[in-house]
LOKOLMAR-490077 format. One record per residue (C-alpha): residue in three letters; x, y, z. Coordinates in Angstrom, 2 decimals, always signed. Example, Ala and Ser with C-alpha at 12.3 -4.5 7.8 and 13.67 -1.06 7.14 Angstrom:
// residues 2
<node><res>ALA</res><xx>+12.30</xx><yy>-4.50</yy><zz>+7.80</zz></node>
<node><res>SER</res><xx>+13.67</xx><yy>-1.06</yy><zz>+7.14</zz></node>
//
This chain:
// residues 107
<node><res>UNK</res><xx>+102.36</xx><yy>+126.17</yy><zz>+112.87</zz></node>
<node><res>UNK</res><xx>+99.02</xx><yy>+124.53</yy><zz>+112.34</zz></node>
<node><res>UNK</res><xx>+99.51</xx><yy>+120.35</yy><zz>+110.55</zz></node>
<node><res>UNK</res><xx>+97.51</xx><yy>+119.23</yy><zz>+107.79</zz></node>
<node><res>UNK</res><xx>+97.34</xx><yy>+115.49</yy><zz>+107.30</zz></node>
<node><res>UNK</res><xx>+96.35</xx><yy>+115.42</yy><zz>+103.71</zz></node>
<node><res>UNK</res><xx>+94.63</xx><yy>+111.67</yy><zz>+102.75</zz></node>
<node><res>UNK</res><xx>+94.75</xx><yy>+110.38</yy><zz>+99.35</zz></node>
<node><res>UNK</res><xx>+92.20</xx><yy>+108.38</yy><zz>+97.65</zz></node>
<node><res>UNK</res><xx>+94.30</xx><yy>+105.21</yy><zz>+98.20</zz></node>
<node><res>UNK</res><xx>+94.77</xx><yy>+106.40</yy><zz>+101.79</zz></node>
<node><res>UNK</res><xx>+98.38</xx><yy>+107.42</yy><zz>+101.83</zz></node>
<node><res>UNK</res><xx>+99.19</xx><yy>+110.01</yy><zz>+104.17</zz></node>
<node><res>UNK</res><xx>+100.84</xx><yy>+113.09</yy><zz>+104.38</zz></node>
<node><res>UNK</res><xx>+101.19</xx><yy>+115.78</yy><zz>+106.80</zz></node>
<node><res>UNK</res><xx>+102.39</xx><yy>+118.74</yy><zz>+106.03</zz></node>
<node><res>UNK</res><xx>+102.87</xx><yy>+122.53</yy><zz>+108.69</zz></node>
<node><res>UNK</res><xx>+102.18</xx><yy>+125.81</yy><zz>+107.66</zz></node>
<node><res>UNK</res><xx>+101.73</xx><yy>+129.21</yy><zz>+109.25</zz></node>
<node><res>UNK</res><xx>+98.21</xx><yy>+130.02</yy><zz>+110.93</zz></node>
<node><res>UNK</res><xx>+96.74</xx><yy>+132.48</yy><zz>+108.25</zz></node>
<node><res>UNK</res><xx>+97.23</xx><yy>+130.50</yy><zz>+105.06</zz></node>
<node><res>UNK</res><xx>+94.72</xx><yy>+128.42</yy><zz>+103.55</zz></node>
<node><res>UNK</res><xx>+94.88</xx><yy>+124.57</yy><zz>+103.54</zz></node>
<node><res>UNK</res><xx>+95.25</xx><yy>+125.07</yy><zz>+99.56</zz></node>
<node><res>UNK</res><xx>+98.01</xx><yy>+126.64</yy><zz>+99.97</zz></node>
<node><res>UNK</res><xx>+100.11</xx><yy>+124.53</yy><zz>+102.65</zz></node>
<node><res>UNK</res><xx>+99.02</xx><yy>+121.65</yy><zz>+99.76</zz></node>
<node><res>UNK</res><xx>+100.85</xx><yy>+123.49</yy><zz>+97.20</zz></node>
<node><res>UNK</res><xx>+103.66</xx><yy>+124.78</yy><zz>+99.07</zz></node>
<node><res>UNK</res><xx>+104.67</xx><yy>+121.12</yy><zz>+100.15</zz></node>
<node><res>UNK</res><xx>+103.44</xx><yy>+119.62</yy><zz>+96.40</zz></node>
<node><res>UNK</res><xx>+100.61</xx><yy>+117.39</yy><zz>+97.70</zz></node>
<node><res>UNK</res><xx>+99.57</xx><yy>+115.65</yy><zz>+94.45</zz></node>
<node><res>UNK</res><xx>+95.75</xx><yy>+115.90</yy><zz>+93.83</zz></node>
<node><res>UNK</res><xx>+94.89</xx><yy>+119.44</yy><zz>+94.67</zz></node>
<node><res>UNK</res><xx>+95.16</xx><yy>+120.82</yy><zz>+91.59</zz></node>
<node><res>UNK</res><xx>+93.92</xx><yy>+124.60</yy><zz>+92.45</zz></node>
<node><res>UNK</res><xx>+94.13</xx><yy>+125.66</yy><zz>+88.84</zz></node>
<node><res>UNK</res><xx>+92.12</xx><yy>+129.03</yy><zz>+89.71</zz></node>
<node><res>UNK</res><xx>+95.43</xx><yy>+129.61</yy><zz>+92.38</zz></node>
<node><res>UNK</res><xx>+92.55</xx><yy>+130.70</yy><zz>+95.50</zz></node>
<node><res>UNK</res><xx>+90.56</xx><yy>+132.44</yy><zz>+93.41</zz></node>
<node><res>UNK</res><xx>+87.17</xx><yy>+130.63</yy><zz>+94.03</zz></node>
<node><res>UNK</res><xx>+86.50</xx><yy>+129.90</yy><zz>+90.37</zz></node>
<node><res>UNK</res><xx>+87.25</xx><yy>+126.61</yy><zz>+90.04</zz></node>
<node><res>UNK</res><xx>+86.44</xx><yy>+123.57</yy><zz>+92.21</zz></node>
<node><res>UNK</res><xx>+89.78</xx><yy>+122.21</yy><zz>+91.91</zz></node>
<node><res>UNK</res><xx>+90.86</xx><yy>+122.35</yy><zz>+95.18</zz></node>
<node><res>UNK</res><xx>+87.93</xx><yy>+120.30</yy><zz>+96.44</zz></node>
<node><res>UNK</res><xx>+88.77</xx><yy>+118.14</yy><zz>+99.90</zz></node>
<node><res>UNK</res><xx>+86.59</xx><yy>+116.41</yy><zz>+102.40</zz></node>
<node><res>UNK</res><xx>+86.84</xx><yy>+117.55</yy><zz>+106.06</zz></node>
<node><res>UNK</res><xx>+87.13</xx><yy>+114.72</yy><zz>+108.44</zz></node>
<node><res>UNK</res><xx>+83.94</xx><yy>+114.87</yy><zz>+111.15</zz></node>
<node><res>UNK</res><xx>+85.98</xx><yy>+115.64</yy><zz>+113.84</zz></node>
<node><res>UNK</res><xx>+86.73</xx><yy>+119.06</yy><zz>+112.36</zz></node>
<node><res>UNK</res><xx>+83.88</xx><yy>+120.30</yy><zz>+110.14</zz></node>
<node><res>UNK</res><xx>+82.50</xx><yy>+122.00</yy><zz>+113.77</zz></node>
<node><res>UNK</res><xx>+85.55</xx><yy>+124.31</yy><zz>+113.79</zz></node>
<node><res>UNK</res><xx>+85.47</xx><yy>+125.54</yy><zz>+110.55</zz></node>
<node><res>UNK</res><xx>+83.00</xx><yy>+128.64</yy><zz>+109.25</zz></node>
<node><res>UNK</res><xx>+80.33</xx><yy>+127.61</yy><zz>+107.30</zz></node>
<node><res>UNK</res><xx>+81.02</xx><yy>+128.00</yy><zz>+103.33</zz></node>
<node><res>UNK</res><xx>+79.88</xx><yy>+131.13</yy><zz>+101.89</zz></node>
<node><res>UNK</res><xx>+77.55</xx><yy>+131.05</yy><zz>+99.07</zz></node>
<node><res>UNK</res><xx>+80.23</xx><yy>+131.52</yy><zz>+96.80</zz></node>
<node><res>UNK</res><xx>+82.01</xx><yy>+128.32</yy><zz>+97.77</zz></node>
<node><res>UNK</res><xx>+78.43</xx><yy>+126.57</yy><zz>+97.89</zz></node>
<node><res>UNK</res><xx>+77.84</xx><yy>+127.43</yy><zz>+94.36</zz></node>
<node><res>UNK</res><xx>+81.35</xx><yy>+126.07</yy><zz>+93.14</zz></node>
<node><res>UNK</res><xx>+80.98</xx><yy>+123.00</yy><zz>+95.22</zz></node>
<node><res>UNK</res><xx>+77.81</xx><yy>+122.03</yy><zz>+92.74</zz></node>
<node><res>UNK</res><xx>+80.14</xx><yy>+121.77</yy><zz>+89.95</zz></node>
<node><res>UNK</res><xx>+83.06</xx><yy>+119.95</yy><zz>+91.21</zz></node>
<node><res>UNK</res><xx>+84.15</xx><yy>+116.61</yy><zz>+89.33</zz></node>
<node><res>UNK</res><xx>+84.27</xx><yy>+114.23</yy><zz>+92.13</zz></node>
<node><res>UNK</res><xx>+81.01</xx><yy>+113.37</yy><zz>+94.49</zz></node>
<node><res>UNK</res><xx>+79.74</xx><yy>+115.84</yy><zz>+96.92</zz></node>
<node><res>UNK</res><xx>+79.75</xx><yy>+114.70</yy><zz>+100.34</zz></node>
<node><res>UNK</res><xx>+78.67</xx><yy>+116.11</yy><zz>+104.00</zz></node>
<node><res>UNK</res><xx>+82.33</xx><yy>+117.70</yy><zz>+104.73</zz></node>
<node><res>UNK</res><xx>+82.98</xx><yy>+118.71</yy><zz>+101.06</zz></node>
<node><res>UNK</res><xx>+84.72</xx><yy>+122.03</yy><zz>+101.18</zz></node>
<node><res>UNK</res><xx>+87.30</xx><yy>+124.16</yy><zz>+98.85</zz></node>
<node><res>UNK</res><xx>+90.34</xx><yy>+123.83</yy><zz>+100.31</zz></node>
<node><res>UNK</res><xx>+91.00</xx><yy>+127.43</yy><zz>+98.95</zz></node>
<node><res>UNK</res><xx>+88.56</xx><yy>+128.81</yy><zz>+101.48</zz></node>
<node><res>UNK</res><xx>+89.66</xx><yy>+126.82</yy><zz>+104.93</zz></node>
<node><res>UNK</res><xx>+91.67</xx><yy>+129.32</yy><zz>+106.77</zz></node>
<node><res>UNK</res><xx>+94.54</xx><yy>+127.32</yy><zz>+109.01</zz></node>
<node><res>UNK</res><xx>+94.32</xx><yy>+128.18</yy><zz>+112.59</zz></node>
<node><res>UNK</res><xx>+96.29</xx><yy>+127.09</yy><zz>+115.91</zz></node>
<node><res>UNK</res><xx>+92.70</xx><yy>+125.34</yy><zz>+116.76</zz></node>
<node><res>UNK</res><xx>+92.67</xx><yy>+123.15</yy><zz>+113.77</zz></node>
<node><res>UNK</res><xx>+96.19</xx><yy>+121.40</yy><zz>+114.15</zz></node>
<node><res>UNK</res><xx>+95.99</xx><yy>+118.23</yy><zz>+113.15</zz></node>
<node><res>UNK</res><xx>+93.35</xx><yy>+119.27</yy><zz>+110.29</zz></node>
<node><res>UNK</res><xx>+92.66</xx><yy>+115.99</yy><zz>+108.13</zz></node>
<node><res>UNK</res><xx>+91.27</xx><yy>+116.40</yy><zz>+104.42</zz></node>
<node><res>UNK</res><xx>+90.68</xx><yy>+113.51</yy><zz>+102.06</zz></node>
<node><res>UNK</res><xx>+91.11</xx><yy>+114.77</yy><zz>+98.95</zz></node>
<node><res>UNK</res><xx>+89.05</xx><yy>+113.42</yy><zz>+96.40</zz></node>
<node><res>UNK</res><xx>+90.15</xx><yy>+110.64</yy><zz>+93.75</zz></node>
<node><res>UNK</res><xx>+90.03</xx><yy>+113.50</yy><zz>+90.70</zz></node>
<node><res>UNK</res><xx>+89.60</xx><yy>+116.76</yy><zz>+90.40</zz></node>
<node><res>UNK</res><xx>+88.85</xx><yy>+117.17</yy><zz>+87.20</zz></node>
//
């Protein structure tokens, strides 16, 4: 099972497994990682779920559809190169280890 070392804004750390398949949303709200907030549950209507992808991994993930583009406009916290829905970041054997930052509000 893929980990997903989940930063806060005050830099604590926690890392958390779940099965290759599932999104890194999902392995957040599975092991309650405060700060993702996915009110829209996955759906991709919400911004909520907004994370930033550390450098080291933003090679090995697909690029972000145009739907996930236009929600990333509106989310609360600053946009930043590595800005991605954590909704739409599909855990994969490759991406053990997977670190998001997840931003200081959501809302």
């Amino acid at each position: 099972m893929p980990r997903v070392i989940f930063v806060a804004s005050n830099g604590a750390r926690r890392e958390v497994s779940e099965a290759a398949g599932a999104s890194a949303m999902t392995a957040a709200r599975i092991n309650d990682v405060s700060g993702i907030e996915a009110e829209c549950a996955g759906a991709l209507s919400c911004g909520t779920c907004h994370v930033y992808v550390a450098p080291e991994f933003a090679s090995l993930l697909p690029p972000p559809s145009e739907e996930e583009e236009g929600m990333l406009e509106f989310v609360a916290a600053e946009r930043r190169v590595g800005s991605r829905l954590s909704c739409q970041i599909v855990l994969t054997d490759e991406l053990d280890g997977l670190t998001l930052e997840i931003p200081e509000t959501q809302t």
